[in-house]
MIMIPA-133800 format. One record per residue (C-alpha): residue in one letter; x negated, z, y. Coordinates in nm, 4 decimals, always signed. Last residue first. Example, Ala and Ser with C-alpha at 12.3 -4.5 7.8 and 13.67 -1.06 7.14 Angstrom:
<lopas>
{lopa "S" {-1.3670 +0.7140 -0.1060}}
{lopa "A" {-1.2300 +0.7800 -0.4500}}
</lopas>
This chain:
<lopas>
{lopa "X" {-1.9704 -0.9702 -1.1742}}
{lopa "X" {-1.7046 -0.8633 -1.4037}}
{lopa "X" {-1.4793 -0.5721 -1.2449}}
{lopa "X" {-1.4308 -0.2237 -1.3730}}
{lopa "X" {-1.0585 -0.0800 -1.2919}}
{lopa "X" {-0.9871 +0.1454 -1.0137}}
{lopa "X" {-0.8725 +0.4924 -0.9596}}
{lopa "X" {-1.2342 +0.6506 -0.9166}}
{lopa "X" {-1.4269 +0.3358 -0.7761}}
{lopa "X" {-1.1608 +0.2204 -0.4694}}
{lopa "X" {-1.1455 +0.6403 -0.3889}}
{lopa "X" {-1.5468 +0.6192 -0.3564}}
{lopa "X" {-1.4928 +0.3094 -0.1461}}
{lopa "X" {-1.2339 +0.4724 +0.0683}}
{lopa "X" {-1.3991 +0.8076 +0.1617}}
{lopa "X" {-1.7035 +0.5506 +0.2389}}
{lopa "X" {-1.4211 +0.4132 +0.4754}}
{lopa "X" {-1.3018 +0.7473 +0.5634}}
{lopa "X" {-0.9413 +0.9161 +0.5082}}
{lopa "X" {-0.6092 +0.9482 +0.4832}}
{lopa "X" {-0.6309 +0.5319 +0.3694}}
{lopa "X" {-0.3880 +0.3236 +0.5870}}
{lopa "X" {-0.0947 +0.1209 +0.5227}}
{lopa "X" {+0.0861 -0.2243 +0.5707}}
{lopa "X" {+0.3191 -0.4789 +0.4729}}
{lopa "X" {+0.2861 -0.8030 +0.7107}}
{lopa "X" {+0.4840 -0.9535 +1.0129}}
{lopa "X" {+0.4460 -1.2661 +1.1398}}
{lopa "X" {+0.1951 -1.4495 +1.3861}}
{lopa "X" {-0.0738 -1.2192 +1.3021}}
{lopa "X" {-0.2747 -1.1304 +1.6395}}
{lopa "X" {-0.3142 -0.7804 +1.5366}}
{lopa "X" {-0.1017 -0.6586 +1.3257}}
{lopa "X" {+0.2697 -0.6799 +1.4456}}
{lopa "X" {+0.5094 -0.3953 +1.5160}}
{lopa "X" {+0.2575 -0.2087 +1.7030}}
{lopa "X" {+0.1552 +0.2002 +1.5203}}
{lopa "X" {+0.1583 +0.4997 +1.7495}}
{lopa "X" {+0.0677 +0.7607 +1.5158}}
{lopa "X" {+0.0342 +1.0574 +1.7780}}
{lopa "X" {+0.4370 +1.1317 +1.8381}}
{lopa "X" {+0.6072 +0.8005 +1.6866}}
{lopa "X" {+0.5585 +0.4327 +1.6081}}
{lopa "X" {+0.6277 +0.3727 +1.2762}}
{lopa "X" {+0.6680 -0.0173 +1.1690}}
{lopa "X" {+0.9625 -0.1970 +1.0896}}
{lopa "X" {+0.9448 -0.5645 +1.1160}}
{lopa "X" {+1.2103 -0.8064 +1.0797}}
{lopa "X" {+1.2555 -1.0100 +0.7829}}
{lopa "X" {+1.4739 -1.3132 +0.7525}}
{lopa "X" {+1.7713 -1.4616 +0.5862}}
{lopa "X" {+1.9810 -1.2583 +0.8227}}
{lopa "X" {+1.8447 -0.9400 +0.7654}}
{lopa "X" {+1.5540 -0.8442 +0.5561}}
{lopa "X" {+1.3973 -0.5311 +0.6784}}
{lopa "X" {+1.0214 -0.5147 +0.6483}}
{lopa "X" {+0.7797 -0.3034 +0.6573}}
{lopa "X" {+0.4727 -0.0937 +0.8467}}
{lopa "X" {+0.4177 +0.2896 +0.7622}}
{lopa "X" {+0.2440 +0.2504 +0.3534}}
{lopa "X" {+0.0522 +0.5653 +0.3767}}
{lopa "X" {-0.2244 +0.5868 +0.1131}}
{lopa "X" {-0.4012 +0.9283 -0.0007}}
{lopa "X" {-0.1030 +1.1857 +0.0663}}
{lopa "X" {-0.1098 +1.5438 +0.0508}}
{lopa "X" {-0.0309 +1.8549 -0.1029}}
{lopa "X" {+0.1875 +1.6881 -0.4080}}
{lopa "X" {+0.4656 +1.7687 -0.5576}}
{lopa "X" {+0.7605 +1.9625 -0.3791}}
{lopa "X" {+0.9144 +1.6054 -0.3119}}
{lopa "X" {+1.0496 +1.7377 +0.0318}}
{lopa "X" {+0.7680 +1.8776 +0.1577}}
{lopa "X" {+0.5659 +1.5920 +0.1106}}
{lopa "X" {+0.8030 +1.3606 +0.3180}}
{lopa "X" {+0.7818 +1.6415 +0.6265}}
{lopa "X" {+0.3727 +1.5821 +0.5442}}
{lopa "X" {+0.4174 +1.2342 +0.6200}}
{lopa "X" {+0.5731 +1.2610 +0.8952}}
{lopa "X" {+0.9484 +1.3228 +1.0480}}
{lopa "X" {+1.1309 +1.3646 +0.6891}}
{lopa "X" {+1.5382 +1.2926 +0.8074}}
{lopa "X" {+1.7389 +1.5688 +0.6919}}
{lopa "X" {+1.8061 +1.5915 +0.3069}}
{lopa "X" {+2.1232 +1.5061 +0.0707}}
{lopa "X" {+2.3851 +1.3900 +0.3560}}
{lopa "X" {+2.1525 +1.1641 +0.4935}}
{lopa "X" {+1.8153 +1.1082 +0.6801}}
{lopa "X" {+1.5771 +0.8818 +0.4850}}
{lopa "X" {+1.4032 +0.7151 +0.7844}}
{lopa "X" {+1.4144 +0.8464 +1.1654}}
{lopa "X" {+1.0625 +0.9179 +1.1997}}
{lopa "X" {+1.0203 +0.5742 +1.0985}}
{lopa "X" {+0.8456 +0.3711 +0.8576}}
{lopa "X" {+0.7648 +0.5672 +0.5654}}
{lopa "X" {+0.6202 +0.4994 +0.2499}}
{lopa "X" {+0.3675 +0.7332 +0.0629}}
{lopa "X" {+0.0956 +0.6500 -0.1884}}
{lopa "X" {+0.0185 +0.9850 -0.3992}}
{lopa "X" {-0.2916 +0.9925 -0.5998}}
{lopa "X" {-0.2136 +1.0307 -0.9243}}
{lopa "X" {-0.3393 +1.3338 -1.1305}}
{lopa "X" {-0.0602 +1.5346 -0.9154}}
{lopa "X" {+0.2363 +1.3609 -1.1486}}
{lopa "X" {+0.0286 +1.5896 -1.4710}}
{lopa "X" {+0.0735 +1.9040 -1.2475}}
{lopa "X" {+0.4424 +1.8155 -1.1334}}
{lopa "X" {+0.5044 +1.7664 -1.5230}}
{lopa "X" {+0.3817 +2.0835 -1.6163}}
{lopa "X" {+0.5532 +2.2663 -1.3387}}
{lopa "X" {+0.8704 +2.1642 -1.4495}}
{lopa "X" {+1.0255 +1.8580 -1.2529}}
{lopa "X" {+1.3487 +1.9438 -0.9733}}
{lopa "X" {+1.1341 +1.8574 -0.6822}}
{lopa "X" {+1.0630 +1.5300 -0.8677}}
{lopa "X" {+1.4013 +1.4339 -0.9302}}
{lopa "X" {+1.5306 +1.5537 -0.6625}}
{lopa "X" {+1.3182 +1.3810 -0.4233}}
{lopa "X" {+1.3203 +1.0498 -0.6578}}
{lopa "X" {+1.7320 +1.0425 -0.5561}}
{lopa "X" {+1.6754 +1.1009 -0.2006}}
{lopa "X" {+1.4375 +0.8078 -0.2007}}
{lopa "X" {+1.1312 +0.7839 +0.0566}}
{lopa "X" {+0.9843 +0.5237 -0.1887}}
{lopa "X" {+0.6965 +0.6091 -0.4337}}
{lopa "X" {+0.4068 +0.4995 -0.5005}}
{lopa "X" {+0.1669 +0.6821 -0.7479}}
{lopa "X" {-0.1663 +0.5475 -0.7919}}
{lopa "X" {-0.2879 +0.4908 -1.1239}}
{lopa "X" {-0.5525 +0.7088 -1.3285}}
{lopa "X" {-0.7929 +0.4823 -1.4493}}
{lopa "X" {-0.9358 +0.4750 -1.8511}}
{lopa "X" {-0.7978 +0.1158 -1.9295}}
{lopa "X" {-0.6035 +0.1695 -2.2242}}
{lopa "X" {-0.4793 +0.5523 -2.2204}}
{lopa "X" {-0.4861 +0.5335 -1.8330}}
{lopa "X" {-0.2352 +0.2923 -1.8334}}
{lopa "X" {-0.0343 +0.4476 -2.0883}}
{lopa "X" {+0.0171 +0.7374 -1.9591}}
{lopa "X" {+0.0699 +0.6157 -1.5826}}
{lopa "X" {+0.3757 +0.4138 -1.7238}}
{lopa "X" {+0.4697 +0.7317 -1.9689}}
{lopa "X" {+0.4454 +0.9545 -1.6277}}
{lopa "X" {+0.7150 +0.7933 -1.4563}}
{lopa "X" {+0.9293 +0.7264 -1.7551}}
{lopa "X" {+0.9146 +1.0992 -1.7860}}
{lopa "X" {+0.9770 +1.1938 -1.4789}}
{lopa "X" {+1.2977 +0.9797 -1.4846}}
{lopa "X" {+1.3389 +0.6117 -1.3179}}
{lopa "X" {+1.6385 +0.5621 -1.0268}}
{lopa "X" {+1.4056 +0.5378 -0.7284}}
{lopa "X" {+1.1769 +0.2752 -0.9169}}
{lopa "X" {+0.8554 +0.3730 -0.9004}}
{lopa "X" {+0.5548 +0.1569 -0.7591}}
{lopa "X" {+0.2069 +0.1430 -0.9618}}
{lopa "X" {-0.0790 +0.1202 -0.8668}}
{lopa "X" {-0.4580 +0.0042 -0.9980}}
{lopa "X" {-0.7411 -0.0363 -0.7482}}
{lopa "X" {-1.0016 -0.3481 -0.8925}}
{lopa "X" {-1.3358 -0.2725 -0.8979}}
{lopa "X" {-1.6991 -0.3680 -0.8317}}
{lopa "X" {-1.5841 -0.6597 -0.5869}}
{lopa "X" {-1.7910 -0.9240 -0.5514}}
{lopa "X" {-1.6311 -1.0837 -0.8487}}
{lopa "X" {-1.7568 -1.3100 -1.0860}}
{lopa "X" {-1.4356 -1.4999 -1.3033}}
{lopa "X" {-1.1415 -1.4146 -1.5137}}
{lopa "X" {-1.2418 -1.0474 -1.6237}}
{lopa "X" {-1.1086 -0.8213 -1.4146}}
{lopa "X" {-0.8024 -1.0252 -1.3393}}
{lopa "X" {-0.7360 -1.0839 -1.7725}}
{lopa "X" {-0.7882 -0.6800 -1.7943}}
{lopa "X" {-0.5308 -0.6504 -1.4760}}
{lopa "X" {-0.2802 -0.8318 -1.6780}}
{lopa "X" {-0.3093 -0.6879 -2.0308}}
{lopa "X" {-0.2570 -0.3595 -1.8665}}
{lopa "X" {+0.0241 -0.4864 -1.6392}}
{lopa "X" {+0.2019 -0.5988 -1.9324}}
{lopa "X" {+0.1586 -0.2853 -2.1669}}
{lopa "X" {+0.2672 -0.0585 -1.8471}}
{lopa "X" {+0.5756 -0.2722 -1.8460}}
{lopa "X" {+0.6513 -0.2261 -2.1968}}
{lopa "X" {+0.5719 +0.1613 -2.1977}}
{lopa "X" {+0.8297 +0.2025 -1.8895}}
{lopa "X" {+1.1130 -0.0156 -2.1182}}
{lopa "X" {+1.3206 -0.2003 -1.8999}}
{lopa "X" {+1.5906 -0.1877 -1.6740}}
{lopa "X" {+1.5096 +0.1038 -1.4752}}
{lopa "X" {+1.2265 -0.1116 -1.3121}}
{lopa "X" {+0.8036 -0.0169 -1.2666}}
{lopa "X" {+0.6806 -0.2766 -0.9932}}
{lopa "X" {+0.3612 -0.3085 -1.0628}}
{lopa "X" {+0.0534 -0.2943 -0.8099}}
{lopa "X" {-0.3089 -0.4479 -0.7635}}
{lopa "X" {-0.5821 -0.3791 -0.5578}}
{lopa "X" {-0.8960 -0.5741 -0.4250}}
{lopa "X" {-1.1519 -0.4325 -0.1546}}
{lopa "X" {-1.1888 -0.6822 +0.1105}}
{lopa "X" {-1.4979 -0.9015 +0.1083}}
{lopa "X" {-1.2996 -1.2636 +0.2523}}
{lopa "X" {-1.3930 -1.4263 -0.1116}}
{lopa "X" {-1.2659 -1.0612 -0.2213}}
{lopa "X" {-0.8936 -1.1164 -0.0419}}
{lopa "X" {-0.9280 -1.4930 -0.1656}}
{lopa "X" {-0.9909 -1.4134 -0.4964}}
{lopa "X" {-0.6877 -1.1039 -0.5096}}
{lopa "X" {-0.4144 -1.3210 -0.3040}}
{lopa "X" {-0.4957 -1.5913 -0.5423}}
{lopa "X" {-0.4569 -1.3941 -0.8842}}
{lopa "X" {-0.1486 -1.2671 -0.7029}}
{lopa "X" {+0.0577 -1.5469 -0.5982}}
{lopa "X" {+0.2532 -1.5873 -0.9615}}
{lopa "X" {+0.3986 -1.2471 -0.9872}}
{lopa "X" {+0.5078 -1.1549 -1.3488}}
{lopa "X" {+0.8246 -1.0579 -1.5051}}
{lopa "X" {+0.8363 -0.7353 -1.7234}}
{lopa "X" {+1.0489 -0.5231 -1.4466}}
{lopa "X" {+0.8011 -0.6374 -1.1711}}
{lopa "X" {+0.4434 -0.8116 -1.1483}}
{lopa "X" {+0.0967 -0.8064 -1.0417}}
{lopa "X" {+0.1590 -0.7372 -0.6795}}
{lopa "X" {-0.1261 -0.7586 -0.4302}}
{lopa "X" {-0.3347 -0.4869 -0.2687}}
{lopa "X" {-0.5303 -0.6098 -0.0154}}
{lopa "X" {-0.8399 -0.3721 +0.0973}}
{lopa "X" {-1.0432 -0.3434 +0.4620}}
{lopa "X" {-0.7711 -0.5303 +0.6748}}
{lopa "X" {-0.9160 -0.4909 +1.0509}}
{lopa "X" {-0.7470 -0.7950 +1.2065}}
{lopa "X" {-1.0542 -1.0444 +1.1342}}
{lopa "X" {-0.9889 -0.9355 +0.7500}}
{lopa "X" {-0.6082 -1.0421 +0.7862}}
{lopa "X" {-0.6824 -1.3657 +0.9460}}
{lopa "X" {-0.9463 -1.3948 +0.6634}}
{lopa "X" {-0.6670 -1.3847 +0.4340}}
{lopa "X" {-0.6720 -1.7678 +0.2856}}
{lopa "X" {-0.5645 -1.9264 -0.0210}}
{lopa "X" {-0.2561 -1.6438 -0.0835}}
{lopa "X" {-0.1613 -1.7160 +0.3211}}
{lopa "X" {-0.2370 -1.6156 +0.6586}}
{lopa "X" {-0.1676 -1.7213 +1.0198}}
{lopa "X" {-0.2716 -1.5978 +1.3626}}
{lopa "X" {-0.1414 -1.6064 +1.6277}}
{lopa "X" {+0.2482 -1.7670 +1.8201}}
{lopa "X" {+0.5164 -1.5415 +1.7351}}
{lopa "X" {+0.7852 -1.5280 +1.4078}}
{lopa "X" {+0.6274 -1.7022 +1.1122}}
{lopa "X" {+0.8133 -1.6514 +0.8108}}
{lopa "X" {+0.6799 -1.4009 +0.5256}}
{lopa "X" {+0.3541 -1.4387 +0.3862}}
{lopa "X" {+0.4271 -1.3150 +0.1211}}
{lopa "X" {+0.7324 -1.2663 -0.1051}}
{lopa "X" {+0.5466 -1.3569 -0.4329}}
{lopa "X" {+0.3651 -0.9914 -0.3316}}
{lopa "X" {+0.1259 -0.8559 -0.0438}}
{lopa "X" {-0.0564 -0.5363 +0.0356}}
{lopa "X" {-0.2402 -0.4858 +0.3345}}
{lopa "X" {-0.4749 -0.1861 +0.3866}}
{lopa "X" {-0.6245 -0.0219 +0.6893}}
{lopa "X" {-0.8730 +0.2491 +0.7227}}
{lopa "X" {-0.7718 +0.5222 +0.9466}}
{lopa "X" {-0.9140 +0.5011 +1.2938}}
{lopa "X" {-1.1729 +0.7373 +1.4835}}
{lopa "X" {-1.2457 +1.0876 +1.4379}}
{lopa "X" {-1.0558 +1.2071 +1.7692}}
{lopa "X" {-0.7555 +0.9357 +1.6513}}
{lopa "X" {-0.6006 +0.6450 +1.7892}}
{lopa "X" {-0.3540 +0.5111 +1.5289}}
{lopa "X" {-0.4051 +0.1758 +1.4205}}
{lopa "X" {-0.3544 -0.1896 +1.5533}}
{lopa "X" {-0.6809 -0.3220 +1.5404}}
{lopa "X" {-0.6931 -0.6736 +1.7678}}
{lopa "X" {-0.4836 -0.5895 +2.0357}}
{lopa "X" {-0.6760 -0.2409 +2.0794}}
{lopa "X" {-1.0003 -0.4160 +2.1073}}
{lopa "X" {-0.8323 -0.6802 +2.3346}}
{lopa "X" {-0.7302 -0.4123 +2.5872}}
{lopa "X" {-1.0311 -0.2575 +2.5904}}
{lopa "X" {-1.2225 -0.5747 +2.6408}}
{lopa "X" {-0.9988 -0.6709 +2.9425}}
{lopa "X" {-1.0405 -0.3163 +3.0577}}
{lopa "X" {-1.4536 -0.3260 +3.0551}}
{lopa "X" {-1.4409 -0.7066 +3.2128}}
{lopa "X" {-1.1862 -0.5628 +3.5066}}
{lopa "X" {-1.4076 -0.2668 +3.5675}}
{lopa "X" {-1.7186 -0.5349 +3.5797}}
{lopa "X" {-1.5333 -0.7269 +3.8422}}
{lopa "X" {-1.4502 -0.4713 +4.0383}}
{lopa "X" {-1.8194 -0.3477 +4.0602}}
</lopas>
């Protein structure tokens, strides 16, 4: 009898090793990895390793969807056609991001990841049906720069993009400040949070968020949130250390899994068929 407790607890222990996620009535959130030129990042424990050839560590860790970076600020990234045919070699749902800068023209940089993701979608067979299209804000870009990015990218591929944003004092007043037209038109895009500690964003300007919905509240846009990005990095030293929320009932471990370094990561609000049908409305048509 002893030794069959001490079996049950050594594969409960593992289990929760193994899928790092919040414990939840209706079970966990799906999880989602995304990656850029700056992945993987060093290795920092003994596990399991990764790279842009192979994510299977990542799929045996619970990953259901990468989400790799297609460029920044008019220069592109150079690891994410192989993060994307590994990621669907290892069947995990492919996404891809830009990097929307200040510096340059928003309608140039949507024209670049446009011509980018059609060259993805149609470069070989995939088993993938689509291919999730984001972008990521600058904290310094207008409303309207904002929405002539998503604009365009809808105007020339048909998808709405997801909308991530930082948790940025600045893009809280500019947001909470937009007319209601332009809140209505941000609310088309799904809104991809980040946040990786209760304690994030406090300052002078607004109070520390909490949770996702605090984060909400203070934009004044949306109702709720579709991706979470809660596990990062800070750089210090010539190297990144994780930072990862871990507070009240979203209990998240510094690490995924068994990975020997740390990665960039989110969940879906929602379930994995709640996932796939989200994958096909905001993503772009794949060859197969």
């Amino acid at each position: 009898m002893l030794l069959h407790m001490a079996r049950i607890f050594v594969l409960f222990v593992l289990a929760c090793f193994a899928i790092p996620c919040r414990l939840i009535s209706a079970g966990p959130l799906p999880e989602i990895i995304n990656v850029s030129a700056y992945d993987p990042k060093e290795r920092q424990r003994p596990g399991a390793s990764y790279s842009e050839h192979d994510v299977s560590a990542l799929r045996m860790n619970g990953a259901t969807a990468l989400i790799a970076r297609a460029g920044k600020g008019g220069v592109l990234d150079g690891k994410c056609m192989d993060f994307l045919v590994s990621a669907d070699r290892n069947n995990l749902l492919p996404g891809v991001y830009y990097r929307v800068r200040l510096e340059v023209d928003a309608v140039k940089q949507a024209d670049q990841f446009i011509t980018r993701v059609k060259a993805l979608a149609g470069s070989r067979a995939w088993k993938a049906s689509s291919l999730l299209l984001c972008g990521d804000f600058d904290a310094n870009l207008r409303v309207s720069e904002i929405l002539s990015f998503a604009d365009r990218v809808e105007k020339y591929t048909g998808v709405i993009p997801v909308a991530y944003l930082e948790n940025s004092p600045q893009l809280k007043i500019t947001l909470s400040g937009a007319d209601a037209g332009s809140k209505a038109r941000l609310t088309r895009m799904p809104y991809w949070l980040a946040l990786y500690a209760d304690d994030s964003g406090a300052g002078p300007l607004f109070p520390a968020p909490v949770t996702p919905q605090g984060l909400i509240n203070q934009y004044k846009v949306w109702s709720g949130w579709t991706l979470w990005q809660y596990g990062g990095v800070d750089w210090e030293r010539g190297g990144s250390r994780p930072k990862v929320y871990s507070h009240g009932s979203w209990r998240f471990t510094p690490y995924f899994g068994n990975l020997d370094r740390p990665v960039e990561r989110n969940v879906f609000n929602g379930s994995p068929a709640a996932l796939q049908a989200f994958w096909q409305k905001h993503g772009l048509k794949l060859g197969r």
